[in-house]
N, C-alpha and C positions, 0 to 999 in steps of 0.2 A: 504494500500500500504506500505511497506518495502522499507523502504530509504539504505537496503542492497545490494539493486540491484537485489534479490531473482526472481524474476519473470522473466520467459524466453523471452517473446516476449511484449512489451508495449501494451495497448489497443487501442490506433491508429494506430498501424503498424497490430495489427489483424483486425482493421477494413477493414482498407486499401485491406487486403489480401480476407477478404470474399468478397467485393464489387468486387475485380478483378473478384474472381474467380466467381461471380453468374453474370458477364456480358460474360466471356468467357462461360459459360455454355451456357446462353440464346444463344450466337453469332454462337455459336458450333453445340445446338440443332435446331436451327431453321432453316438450310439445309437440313436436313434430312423430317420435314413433307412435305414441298412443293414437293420431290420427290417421297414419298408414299402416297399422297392424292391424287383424282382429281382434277383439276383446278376449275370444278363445286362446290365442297366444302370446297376449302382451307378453306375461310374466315369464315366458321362456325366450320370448324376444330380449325382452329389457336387460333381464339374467346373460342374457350371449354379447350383447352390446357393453356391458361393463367388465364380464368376464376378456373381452378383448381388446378394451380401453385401458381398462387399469390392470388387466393381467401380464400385459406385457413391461409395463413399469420396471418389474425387479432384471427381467434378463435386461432390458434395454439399458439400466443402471452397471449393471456389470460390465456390458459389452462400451457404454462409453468411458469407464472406466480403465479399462482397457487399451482401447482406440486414447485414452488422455497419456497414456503411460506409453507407448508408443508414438504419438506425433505430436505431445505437447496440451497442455487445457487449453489454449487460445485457438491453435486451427480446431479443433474437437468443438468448441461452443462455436463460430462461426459457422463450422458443418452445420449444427443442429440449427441455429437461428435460419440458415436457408434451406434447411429441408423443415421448417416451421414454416415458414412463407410459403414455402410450394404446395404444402398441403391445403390450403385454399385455393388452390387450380382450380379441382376437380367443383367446389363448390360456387365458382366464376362462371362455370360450364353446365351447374346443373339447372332444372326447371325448379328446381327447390327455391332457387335464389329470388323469381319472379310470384313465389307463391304467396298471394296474401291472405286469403279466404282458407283455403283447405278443404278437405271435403266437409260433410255434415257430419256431425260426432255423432257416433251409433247409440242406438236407443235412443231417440230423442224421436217426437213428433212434429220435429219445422220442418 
C-alpha cells in the first residue's frame, strides 16, 4: 500500500461495492425465473441456478489462486475484471434485455 494516496478506490469501499452489486444482481435476477418456469419446477429450477452460481465459487477461488501464484495478482484481477465485462455480452444480445411486461404470472385471473 502507498501512503501516496496512489490507489483509486480503498479495498473496503471495493468490497463494499461488489457485495452491493452481487445482492442487486441476485434481487434483480431472481424475478425473472419465477416468471419463465413453471410453478411445478420452480424449486428444482431455482435449487440448479444457485447450485451453479455459487457452487462454482470455491473451485473458481482455488483455480484463481493458483493462476495468482503463477502470473502474479495484478494480470489475474485484470483477467477477471474482463471476463466480468464480457459476461454481459450474452445479456446485450438477449430478448430479456427489451422485456418489460413478462408474461402473466400463473394463477392469477387478469
Amino acid at each position: 500500500m502507498s501512503s501516496h494516496g496512489s490507489e483509486a478506490t480503498p479495498p473496503a469501499a471495493q468490497s463494499f461495492l461488489w457485495a452491493f452489486m452481487l445482492v442487486l444482481a441476485t434481487v434483480a435476477g431472481a424475478g425473472v425465473i419465477p416468471q419463465l418456469c413453471e410453478e411445478s419446477r420452480l424449486g428444482t429450477v431455482m435449487a440448479g441456478n444457485r447450485f451453479f452460481t455459487l457452487g462454482v465459487m470455491p473451485m473458481a477461488s482455488i483455480a484463481g489462486g493458483i493462476a495468482a501464484s503463477a502470473f502474479g495478482i495484478q494480470p489475474v484481477l485484470w483477467a477477471w475484471a474482463l471476463l466480468a465485462g464480457l459476461s454481459a455480452v450474452p445479456v446485450l444480445f438477449s430478448p430479456l434485455r427489451n422485456w418489460h411486461l413478462g408474461p402473466e404470472p400463473r394463477g392469477t385471473n387478469a
